[in-house]
N, CA and C of each residue as an Amber inpcrd file, in Angstrom:
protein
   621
 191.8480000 108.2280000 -55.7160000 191.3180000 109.4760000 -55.1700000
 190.8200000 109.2140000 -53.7540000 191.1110000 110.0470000 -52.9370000
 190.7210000 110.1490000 -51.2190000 189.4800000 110.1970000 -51.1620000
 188.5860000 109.0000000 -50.4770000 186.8550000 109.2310000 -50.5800000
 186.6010000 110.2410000 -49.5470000 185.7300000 110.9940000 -49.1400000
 185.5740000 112.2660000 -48.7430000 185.1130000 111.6130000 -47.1390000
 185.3130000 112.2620000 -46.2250000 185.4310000 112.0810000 -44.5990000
 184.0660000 111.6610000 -44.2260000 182.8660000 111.5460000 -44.9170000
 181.6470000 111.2630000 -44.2280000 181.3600000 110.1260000 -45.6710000
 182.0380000 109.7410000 -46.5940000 181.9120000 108.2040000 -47.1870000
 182.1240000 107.4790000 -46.6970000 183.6600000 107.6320000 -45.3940000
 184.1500000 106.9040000 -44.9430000 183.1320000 106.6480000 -43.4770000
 182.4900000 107.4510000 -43.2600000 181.8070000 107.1550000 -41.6890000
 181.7470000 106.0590000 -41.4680000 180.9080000 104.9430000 -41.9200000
 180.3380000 103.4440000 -41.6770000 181.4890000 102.8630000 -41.0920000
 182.7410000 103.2840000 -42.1510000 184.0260000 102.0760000 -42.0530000
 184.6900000 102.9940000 -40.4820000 184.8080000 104.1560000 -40.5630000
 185.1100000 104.3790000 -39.0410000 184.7700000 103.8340000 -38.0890000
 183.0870000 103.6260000 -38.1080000 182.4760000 103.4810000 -37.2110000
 181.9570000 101.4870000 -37.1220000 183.2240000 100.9720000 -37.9850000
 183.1210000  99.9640000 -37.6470000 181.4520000  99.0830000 -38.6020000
 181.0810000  99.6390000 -39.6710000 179.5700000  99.0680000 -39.7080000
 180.1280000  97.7140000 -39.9480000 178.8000000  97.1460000 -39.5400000
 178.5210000  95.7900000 -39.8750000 176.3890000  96.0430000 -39.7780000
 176.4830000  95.4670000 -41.5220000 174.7390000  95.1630000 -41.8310000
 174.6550000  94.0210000 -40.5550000 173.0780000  94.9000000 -39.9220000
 172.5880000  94.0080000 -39.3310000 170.9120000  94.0360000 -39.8060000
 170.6050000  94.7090000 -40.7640000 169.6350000  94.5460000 -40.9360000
 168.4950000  95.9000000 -42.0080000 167.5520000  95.3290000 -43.1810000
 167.2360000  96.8010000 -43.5530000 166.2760000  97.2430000 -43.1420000
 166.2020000  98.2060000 -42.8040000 164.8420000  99.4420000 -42.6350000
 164.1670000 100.2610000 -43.1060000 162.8750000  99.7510000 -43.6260000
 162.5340000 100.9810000 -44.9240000 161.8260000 102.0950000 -43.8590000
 162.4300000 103.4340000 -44.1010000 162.2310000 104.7590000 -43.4100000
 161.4480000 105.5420000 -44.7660000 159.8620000 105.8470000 -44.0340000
 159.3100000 107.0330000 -45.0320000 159.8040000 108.6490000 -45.2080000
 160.1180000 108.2750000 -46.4800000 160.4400000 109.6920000 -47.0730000
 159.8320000 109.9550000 -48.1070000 159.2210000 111.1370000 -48.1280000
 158.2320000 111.3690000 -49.5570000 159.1850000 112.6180000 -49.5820000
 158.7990000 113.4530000 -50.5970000 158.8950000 114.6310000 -51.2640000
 157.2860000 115.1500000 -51.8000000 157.3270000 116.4390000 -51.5200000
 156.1610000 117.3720000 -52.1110000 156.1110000 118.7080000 -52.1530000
 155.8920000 119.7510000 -52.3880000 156.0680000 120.9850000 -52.8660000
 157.6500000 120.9360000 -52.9560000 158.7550000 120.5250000 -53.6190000
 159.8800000 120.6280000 -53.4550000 160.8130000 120.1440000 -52.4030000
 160.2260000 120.0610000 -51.1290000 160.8510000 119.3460000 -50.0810000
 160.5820000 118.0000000 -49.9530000 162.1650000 118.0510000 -49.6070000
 161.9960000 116.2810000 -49.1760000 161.9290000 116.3030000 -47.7100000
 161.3350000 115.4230000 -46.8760000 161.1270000 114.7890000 -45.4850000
 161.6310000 113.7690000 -45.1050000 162.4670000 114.0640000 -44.1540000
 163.7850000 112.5340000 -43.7720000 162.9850000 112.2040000 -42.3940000
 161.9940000 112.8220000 -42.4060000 161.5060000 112.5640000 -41.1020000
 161.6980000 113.3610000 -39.8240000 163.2850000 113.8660000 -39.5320000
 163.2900000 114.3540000 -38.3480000 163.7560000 115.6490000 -38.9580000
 164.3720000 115.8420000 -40.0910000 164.1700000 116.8470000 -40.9200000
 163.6740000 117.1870000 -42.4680000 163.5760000 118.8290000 -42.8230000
 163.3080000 118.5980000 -43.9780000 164.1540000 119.0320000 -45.1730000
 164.7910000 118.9300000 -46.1030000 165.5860000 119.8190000 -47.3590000
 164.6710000 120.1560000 -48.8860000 164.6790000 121.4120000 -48.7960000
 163.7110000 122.0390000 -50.0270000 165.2450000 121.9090000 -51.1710000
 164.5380000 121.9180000 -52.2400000 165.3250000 122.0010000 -53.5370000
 164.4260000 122.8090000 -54.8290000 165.0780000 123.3060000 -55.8580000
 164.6400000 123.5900000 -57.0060000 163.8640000 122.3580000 -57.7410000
 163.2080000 123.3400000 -58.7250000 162.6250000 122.6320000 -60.2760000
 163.4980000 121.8360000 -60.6820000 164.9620000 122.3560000 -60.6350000
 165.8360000 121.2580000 -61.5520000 165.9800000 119.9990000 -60.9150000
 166.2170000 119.5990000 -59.6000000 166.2300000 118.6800000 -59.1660000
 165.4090000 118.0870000 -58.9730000 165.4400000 116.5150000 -58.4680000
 164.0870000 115.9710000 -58.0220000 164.5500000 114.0510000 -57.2130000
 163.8620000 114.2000000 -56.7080000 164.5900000 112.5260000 -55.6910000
 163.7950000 111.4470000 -56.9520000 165.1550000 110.8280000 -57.7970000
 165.0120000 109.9950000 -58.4050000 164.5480000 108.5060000 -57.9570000
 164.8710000 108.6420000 -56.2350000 164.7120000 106.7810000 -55.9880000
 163.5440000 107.5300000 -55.0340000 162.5870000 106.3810000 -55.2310000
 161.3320000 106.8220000 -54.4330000 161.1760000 105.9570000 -52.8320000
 162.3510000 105.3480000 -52.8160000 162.2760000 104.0660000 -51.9750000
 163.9420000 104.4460000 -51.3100000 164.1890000 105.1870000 -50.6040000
 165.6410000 105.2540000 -49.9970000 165.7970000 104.4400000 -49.2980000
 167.0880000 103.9470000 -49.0850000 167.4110000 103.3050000 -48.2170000
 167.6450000 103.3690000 -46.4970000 167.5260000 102.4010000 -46.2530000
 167.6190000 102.6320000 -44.3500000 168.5230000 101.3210000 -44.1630000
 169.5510000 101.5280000 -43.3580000 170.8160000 100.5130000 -43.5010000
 170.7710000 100.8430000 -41.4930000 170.9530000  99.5710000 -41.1120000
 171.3930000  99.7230000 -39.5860000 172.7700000  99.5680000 -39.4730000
 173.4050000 100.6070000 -38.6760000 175.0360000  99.8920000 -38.7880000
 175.4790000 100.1200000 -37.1350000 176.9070000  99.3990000 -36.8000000
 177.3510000  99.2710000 -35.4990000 178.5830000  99.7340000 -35.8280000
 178.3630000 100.2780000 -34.3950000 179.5590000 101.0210000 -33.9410000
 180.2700000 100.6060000 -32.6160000 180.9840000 100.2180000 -32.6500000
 182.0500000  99.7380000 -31.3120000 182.7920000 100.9650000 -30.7440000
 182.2080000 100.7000000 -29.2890000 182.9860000 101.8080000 -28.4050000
 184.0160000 100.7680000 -27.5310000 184.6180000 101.1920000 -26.2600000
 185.7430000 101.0140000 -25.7900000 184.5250000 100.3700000 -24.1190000
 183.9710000 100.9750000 -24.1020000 182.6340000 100.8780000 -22.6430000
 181.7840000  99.6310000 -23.4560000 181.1390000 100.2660000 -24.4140000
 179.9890000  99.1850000 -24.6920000 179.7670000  99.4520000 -26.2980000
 178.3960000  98.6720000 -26.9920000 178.3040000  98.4170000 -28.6010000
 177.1120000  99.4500000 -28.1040000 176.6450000 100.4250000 -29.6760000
 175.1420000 100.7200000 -29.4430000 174.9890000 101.0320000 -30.7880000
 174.2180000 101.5780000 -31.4030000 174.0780000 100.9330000 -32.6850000
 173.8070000 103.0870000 -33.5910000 173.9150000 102.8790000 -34.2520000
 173.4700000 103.9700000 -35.4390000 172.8330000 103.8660000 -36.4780000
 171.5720000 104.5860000 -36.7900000 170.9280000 104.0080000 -37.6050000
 170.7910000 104.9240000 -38.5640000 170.9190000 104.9060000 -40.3160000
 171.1790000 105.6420000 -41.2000000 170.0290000 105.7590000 -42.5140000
 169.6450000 106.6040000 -42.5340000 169.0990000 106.6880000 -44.1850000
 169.2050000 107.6500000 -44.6930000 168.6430000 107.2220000 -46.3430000
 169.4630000 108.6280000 -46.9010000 168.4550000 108.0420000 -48.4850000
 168.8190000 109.5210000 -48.7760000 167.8820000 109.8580000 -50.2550000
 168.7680000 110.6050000 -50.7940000 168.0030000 110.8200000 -52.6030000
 169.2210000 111.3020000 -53.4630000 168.1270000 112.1300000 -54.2350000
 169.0370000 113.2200000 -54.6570000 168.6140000 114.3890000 -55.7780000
 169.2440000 114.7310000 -56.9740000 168.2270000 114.4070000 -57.8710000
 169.2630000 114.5880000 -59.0640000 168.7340000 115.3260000 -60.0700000
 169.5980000 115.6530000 -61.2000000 169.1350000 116.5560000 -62.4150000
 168.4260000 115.9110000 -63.3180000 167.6870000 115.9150000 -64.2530000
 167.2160000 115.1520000 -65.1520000 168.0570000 114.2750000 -65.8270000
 169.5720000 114.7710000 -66.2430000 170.6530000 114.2910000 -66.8180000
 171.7010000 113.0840000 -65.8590000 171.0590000 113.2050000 -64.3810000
 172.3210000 113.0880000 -63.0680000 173.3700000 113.1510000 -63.7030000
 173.6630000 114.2470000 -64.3400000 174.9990000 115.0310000 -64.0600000
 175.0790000 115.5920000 -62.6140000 174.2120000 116.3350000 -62.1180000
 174.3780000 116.6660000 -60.5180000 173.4730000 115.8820000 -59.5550000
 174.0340000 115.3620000 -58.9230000 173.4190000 114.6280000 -57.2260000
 174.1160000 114.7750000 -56.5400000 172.5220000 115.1210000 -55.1870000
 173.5820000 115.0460000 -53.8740000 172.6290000 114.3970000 -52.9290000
 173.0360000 113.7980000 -52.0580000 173.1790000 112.8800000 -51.1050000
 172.7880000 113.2650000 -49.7990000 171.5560000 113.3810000 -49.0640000
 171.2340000 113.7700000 -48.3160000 170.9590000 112.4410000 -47.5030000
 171.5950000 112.5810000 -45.8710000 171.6760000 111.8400000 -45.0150000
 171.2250000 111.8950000 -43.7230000 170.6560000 110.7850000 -43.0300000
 170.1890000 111.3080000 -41.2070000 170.6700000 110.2110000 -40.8560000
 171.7790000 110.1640000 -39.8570000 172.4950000 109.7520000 -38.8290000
 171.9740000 109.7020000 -37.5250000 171.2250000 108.6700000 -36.9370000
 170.5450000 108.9080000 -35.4000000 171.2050000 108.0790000 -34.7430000
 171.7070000 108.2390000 -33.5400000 172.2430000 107.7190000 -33.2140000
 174.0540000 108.0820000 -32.4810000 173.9440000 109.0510000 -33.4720000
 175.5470000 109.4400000 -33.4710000 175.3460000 111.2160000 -33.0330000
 176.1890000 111.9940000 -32.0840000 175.9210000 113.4450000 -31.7590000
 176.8910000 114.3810000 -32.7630000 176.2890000 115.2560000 -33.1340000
 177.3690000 116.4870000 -33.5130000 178.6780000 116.5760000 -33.5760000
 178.6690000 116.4980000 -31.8560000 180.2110000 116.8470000 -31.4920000
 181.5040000 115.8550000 -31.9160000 180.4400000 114.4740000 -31.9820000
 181.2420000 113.0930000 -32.5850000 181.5850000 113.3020000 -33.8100000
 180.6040000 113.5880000 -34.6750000 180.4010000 113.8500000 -36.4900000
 182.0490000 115.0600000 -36.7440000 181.9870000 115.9990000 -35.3740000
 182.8210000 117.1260000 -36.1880000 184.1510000 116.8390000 -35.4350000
 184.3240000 116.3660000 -34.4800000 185.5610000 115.2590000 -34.2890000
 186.1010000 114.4700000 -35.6160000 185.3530000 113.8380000 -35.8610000
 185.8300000 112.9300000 -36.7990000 186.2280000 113.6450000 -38.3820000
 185.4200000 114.5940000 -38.8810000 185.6480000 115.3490000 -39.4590000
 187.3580000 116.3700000 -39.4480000 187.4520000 116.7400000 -38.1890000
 188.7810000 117.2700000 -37.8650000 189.8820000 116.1440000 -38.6140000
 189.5320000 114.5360000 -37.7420000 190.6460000 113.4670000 -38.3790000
 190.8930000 113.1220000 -40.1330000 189.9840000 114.0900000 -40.5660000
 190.0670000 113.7630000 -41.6740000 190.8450000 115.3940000 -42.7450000
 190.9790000 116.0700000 -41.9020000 191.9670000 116.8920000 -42.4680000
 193.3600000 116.6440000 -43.4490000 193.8600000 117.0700000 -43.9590000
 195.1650000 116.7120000 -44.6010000 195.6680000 117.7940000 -45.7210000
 196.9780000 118.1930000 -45.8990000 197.1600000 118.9500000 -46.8760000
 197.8070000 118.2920000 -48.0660000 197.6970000 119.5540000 -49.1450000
 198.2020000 119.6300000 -50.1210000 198.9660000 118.5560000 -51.1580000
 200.5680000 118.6170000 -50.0270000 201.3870000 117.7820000 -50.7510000
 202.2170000 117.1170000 -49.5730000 202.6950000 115.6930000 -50.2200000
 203.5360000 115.3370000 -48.7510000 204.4860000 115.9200000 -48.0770000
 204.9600000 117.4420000 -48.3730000 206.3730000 117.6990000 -47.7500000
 205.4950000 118.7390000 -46.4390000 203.9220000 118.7580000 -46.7520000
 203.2240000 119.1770000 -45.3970000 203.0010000 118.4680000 -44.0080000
 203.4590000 117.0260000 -44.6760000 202.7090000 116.0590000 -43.5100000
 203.5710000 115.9210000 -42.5020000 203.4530000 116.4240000 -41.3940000
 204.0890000 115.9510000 -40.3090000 204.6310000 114.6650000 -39.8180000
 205.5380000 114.3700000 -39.0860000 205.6640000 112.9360000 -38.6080000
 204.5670000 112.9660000 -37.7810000 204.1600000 113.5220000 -37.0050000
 203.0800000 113.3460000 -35.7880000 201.8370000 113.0560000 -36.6930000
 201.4290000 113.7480000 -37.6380000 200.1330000 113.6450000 -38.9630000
 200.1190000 112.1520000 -39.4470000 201.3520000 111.9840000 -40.0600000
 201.7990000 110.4040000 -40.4100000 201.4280000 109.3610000 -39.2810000
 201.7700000 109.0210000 -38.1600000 201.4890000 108.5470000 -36.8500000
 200.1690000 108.7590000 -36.5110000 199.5910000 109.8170000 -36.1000000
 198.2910000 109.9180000 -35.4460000 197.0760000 109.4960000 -36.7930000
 197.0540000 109.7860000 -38.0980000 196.4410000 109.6180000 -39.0530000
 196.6040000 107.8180000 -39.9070000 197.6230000 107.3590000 -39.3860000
 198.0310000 106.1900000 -40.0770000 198.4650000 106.9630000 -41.8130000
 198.8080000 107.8440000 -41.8600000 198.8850000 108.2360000 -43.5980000
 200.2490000 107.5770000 -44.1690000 199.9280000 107.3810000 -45.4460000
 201.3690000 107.6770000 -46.6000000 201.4710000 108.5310000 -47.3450000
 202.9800000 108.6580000 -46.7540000 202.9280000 110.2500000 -47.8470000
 202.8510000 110.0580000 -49.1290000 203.3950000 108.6260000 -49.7770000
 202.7230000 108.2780000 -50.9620000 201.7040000 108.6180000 -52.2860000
 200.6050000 108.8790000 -50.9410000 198.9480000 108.9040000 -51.2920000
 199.1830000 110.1220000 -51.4870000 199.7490000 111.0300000 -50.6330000
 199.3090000 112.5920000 -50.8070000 199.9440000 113.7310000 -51.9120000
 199.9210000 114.4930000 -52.4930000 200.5940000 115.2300000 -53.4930000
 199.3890000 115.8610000 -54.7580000 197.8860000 115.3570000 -54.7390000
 197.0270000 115.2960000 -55.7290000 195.8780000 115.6690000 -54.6500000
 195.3490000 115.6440000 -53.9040000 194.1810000 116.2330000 -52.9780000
 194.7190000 116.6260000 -51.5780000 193.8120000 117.1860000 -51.3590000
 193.4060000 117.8500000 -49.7450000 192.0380000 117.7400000 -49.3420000
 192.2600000 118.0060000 -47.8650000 190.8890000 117.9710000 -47.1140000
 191.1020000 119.0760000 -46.4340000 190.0940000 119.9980000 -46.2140000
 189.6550000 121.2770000 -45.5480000 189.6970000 121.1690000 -43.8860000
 189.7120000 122.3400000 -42.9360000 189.0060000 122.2570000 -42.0380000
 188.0650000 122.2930000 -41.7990000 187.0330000 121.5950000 -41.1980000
 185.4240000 121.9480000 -40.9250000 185.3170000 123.3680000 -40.5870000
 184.6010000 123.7690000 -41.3240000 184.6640000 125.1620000 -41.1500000
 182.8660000 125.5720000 -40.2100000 182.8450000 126.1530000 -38.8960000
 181.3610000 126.7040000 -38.1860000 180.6900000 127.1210000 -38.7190000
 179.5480000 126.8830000 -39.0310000 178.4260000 127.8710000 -39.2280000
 177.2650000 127.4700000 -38.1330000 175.8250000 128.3080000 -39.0630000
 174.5580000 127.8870000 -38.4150000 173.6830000 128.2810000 -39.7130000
 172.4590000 126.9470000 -39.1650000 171.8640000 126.8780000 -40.2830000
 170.4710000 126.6720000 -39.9010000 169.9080000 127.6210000 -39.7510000
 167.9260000 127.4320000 -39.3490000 168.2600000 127.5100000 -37.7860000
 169.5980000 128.5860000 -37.3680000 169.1680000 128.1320000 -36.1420000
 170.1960000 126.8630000 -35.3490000 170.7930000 125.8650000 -36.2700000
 171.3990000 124.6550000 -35.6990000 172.8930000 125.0600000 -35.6760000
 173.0110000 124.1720000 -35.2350000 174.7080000 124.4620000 -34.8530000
 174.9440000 123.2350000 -36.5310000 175.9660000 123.8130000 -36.9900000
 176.2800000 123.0800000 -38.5660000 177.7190000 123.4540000 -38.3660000
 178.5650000 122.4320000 -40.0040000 180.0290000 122.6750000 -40.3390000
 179.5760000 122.4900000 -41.4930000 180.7670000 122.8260000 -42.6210000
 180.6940000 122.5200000 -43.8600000 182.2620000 121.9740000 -44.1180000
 182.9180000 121.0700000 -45.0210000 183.9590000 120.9520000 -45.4280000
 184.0480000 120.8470000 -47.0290000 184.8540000 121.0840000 -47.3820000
 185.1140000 120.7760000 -48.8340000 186.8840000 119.9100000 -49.0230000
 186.3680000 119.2810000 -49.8980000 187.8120000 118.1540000 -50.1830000
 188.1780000 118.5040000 -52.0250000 189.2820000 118.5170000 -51.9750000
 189.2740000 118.4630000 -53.8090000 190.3180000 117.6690000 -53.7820000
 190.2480000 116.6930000 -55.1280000 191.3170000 115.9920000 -55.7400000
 191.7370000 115.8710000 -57.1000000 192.4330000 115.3550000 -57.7720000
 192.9370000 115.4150000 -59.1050000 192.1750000 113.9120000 -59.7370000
 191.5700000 113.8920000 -60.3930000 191.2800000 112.5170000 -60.8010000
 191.6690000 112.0560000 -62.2220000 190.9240000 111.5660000 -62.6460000
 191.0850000 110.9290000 -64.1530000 191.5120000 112.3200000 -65.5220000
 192.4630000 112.0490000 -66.3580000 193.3260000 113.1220000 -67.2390000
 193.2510000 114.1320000 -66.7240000 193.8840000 114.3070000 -65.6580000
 194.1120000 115.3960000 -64.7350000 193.2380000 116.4760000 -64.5650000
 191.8040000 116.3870000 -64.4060000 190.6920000 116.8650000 -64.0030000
 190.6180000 117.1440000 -62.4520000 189.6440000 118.0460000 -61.9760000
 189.8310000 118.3190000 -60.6410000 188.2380000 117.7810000 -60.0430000
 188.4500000 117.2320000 -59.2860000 187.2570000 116.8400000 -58.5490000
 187.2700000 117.5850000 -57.1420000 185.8260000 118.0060000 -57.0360000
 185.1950000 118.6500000 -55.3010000 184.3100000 118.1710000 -54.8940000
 184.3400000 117.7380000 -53.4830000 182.9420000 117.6040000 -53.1070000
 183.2350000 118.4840000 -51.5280000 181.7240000 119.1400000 -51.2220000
 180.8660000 119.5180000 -50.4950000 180.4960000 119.1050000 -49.6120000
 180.3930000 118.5140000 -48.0850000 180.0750000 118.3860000 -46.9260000
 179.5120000 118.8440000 -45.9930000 178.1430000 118.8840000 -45.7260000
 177.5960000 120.0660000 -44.7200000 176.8280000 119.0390000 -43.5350000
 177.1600000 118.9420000 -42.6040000 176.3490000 118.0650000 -41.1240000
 175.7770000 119.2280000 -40.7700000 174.4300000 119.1770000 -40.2820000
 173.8050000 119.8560000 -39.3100000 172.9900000 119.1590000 -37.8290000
 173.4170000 120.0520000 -36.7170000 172.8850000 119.1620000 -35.7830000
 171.7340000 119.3010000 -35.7680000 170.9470000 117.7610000 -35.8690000
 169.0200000 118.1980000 -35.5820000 168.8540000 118.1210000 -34.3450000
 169.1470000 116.6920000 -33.1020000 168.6970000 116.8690000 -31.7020000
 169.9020000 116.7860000 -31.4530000 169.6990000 116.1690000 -30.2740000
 171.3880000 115.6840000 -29.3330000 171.6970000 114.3330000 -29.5200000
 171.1380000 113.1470000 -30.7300000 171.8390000 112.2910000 -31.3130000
 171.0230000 111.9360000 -32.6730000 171.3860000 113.1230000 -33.8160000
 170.6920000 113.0260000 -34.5960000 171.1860000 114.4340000 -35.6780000
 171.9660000 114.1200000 -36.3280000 172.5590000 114.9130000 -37.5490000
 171.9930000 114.4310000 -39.1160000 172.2090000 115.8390000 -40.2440000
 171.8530000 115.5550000 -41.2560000 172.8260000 116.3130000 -41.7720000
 173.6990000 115.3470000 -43.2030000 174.3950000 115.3180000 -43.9960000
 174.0980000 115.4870000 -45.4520000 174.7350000 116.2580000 -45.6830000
 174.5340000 116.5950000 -47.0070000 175.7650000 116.6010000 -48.0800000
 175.7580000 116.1440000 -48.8970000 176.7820000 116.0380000 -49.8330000
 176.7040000 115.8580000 -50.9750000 177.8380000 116.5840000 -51.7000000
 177.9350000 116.2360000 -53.3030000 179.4840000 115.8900000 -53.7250000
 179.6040000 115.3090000 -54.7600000 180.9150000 115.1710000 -55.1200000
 180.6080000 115.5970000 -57.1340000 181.4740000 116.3620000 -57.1880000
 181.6100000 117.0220000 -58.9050000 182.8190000 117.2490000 -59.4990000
 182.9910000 117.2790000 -60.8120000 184.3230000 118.3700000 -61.1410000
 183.5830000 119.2730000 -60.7170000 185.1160000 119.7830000 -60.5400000
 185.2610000 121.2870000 -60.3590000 184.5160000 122.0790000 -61.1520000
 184.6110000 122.4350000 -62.2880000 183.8920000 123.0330000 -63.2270000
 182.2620000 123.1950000 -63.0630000 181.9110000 121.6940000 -62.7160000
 180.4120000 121.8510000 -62.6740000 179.6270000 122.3040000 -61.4620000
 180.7290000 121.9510000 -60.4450000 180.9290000 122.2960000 -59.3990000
 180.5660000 124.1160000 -59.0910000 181.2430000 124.5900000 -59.7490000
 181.4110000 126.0460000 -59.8060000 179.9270000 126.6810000 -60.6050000
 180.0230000 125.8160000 -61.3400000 178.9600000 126.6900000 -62.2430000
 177.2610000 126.1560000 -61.6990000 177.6520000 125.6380000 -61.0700000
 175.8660000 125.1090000 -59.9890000 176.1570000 125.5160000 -58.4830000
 177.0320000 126.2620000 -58.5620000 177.3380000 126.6440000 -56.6710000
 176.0380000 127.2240000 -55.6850000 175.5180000 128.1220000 -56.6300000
 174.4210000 129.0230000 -56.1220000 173.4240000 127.7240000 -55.7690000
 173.0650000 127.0610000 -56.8410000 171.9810000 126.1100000 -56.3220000
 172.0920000 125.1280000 -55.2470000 173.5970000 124.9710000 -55.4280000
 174.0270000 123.5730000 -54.0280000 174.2800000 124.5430000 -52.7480000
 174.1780000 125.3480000 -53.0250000 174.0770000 126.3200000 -51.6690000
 173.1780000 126.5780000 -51.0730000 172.1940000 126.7460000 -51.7370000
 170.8080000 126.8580000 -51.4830000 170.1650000 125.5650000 -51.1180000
 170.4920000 124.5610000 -51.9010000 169.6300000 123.0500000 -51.4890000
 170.5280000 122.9890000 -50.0280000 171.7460000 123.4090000 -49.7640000
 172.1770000 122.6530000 -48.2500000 172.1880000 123.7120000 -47.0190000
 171.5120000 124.8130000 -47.3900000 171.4410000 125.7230000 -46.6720000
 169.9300000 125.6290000 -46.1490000 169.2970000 124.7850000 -46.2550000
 167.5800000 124.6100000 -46.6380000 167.4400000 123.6840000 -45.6950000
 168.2320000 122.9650000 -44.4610000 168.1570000 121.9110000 -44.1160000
 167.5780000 122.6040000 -42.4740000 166.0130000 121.8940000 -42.4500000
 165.2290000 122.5360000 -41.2270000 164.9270000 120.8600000 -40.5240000
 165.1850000 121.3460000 -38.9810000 164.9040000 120.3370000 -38.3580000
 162.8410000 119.9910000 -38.0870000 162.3580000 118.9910000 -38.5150000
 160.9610000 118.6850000 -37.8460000 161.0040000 118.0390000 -36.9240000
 159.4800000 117.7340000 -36.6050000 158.9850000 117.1550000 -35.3970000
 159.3880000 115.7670000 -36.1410000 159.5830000 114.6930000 -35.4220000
 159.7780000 113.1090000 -35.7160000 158.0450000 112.6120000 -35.8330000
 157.7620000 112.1450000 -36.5660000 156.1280000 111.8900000 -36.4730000
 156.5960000 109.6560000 -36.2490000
């Protein structure tokens, strides 16, 4: 199965661990605090790890190295049947995040893929015939300039898997990611709530 366009970020962007960073994040009246922003959620959910992670990673440009720095917390159901994955990217701008997002487009089945798609993407048509990837589709969210994508694939006894993608820009090098990956099914039948938890994403002051 195709891992979804912002799993892959790190490996785009070249990571290499250089080191960990524990970044405070609490949760209280329902919101969680990533620091430079905040995401409210329901009763049903709740941030199971009290200790998120903060991972430094590198990114190689063509001019010079500069670094991106990542953490991220998780929300889950009592059951984690549903989690999602809330992320802050500093380091890296918008316009980069929804670039890269574009490269991760793809359709349907292989008799869509272009030779130029094949070439510019490195793809096999092989791989393709069982998922797709969306266009980033515009929005705004509190105000920010945001995208959302959605990817679906066929996975295990021919079940359908989706996941959900929403970046929002907080400053001018500093996005927050949000994501889930589900069947379909469960997918559908919790839409209202994952809409609401990623629609909830307000930029704060950095303390």
């Amino acid at each position: 199965m195709r891992v979804n366009a912002f799993s892959k970020l790190a490996a785009v962007f070249c990571m290499v661990a250089l080191s960990l960073a524990l970044f405070a994040c609490t949760a209280s009246e329902n919101k969680l605090d990533m620091g430079s922003f905040t995401i409210s959620y329901p009763s049903e959910l709740a941030p199971k790890d009290s200790s998120p992670k903060g991972t430094t990673l590198r990114r190689e440009s063509e001019a010079n190295n500069f670094l991106i720095y990542l953490q991220e917390a998780n929300l889950f159901n009592n059951d984690r049947s549903l989690a999602i994955e809330v992320k802050e990217y500093s380091g890296v701008t918008f316009d980069e995040a929804l670039a890269y997002a574009k490269t991760q487009v793809y359709p349907a089945t292989p008799s869509q893929l272009s030779e130029d798609a094949i070439s510019k993407w490195s793809l096999n048509p092989n791989n393709y015939g069982s998922s797709a990837c969306e266009e980033p589709e515009m929005i705004t969210i509190n105000g920010k300039r945001a995208f959302k994508q959605e990817w679906w694939g066929e996975g295990y006894n021919n079940t359908i898997a989706k996941s959900l993608t929403e970046c929002v820009e907080i400053d001018e090098d500093t996005i927050a990611v949000v994501y889930c990956l589900l069947p379909d099914d469960l997918l559908q039948a919790n839409r209202e709530l994952l809409d609401d938890v990623f629609n909830s994403v307000e930029a704060a002051p950095r303390r």
